[in-house]
C-alpha positions in Angstrom: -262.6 -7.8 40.8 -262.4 -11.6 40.3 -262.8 -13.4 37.6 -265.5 -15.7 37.0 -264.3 -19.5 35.9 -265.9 -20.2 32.6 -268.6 -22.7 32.9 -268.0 -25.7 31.7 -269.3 -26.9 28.7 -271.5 -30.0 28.5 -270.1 -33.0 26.0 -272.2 -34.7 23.3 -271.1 -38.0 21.6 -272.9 -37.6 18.5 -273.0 -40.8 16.5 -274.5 -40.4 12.7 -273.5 -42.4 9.7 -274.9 -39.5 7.0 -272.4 -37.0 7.2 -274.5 -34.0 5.8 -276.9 -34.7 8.8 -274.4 -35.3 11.5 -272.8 -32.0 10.5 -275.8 -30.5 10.5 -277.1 -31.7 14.4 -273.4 -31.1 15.3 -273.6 -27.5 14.4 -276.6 -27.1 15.7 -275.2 -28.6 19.1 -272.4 -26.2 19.1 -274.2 -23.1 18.8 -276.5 -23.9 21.7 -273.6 -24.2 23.5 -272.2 -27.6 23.7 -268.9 -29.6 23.2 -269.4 -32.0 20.5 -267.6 -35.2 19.4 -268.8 -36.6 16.2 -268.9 -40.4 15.1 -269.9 -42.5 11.9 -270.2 -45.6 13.6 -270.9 -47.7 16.9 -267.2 -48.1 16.4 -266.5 -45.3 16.2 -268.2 -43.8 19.4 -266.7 -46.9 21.7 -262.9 -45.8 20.7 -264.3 -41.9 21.1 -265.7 -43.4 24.8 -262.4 -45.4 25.6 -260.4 -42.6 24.9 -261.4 -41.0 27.5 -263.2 -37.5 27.0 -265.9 -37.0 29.4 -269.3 -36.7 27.5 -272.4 -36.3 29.5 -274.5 -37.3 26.3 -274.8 -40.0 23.6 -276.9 -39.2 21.0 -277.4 -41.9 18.2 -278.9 -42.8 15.0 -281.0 -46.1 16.2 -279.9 -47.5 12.5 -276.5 -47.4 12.0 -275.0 -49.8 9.4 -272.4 -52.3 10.5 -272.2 -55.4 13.3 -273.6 -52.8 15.8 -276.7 -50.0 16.0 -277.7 -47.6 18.0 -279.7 -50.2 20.3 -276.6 -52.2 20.3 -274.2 -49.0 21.3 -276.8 -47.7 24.0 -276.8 -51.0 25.8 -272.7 -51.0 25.7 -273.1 -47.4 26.8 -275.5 -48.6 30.4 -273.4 -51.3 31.0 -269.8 -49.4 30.6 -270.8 -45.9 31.0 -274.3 -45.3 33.3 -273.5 -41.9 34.1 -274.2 -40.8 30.2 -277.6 -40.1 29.4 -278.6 -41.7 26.4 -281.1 -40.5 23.2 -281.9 -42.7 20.5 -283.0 -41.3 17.4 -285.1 -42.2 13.9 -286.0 -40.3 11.5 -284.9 -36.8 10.3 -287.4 -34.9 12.3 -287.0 -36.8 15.7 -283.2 -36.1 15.1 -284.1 -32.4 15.0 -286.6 -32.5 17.9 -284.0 -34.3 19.9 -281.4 -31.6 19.5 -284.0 -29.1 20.3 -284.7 -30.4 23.1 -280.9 -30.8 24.3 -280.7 -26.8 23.0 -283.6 -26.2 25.5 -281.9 -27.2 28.6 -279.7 -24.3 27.9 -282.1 -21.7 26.8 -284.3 -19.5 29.8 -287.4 -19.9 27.0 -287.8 -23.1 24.6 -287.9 -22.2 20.6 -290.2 -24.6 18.9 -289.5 -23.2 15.7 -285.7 -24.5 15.8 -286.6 -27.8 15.2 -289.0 -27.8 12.1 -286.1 -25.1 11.3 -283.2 -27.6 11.5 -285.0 -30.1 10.0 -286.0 -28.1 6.7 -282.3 -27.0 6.4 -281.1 -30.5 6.9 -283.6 -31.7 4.1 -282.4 -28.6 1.8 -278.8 -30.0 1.9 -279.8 -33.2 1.4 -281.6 -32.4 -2.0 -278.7 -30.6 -3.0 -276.5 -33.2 -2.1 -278.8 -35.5 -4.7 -279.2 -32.5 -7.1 -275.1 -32.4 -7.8 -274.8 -36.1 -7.2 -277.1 -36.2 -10.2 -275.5 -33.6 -12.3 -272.3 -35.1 -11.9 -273.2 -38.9 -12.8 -273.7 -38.6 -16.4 -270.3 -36.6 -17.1 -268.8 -39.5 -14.6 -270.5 -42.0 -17.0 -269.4 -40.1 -20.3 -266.2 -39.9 -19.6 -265.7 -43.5 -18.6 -267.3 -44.5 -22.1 -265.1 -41.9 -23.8 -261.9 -43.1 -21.9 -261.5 -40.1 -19.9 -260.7 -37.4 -23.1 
């Protein structure tokens, strides 16, 4: 009997500059099912474009730090690249919303719950994140005044 070619998997360019949350969305991304390239910056995601992989989807942080944002990438993206679709996100939960939606396409029945899901699981790594951040600065700051002994 023959073999069914695999289907091909769609590309996200995923461009966050936190890299707790862009691992986060990018994992999420993966286990619904698509290929993901991950980037930091605008930058970043133009060399990722030039290079040539063929992504089908940009989604961006509409704040990213640095000479160019999200706005500023998009419109590079429409002029260079119009065949890739193009989501702009905000804030943690439109991030999560976004990448359920994207998860959707793939699904026979939408989840709602994934979002709100993603989005509280994102948050709990963040405070963690903070939680040993905090724990370690005042060893960080003791052993500075002590001279490191």
């Amino acid at each position: 009997m023959p073999r069914k070619a695999p289907k091909k998997s769609t590309a996200v360019l995923l461009v966050e500059e936190h890299v707790i949350v862009r691992l986060a969305l990018a994992q999420q991304l993966r286990a619904c099912g698509y290929t993901v390239f991950e980037a930091a910056s605008a930058h970043e995601a133009r060399s990722i474009l030039l290079a040539g992989p063929s992504i089908e989807i940009l989604m961006s942080d509409a704040r990213l730090a640095g000479p160019a944002d999200g706005f500023a990438l998009a419109q590079w993206v429409r002029r260079h690249r119009p065949n890739i679709e193009v989501s702009l996100t905000g804030v943690l939960s439109g991030k999560a919303l976004a990448v359920n939606e994207f998860c959707d396409r793939l699904r026979s029945k939408p989840s709602p719950q994934d979002g709100q899901a993603l989005t509280d699981r994102i948050r709990a790594m963040l405070a963690e994140h903070e939680r040993r951040a905090r724990k370690a600065s005042p060893a960080s700051a003791d052993d500075r005044k002590s001279g490191g002994n």
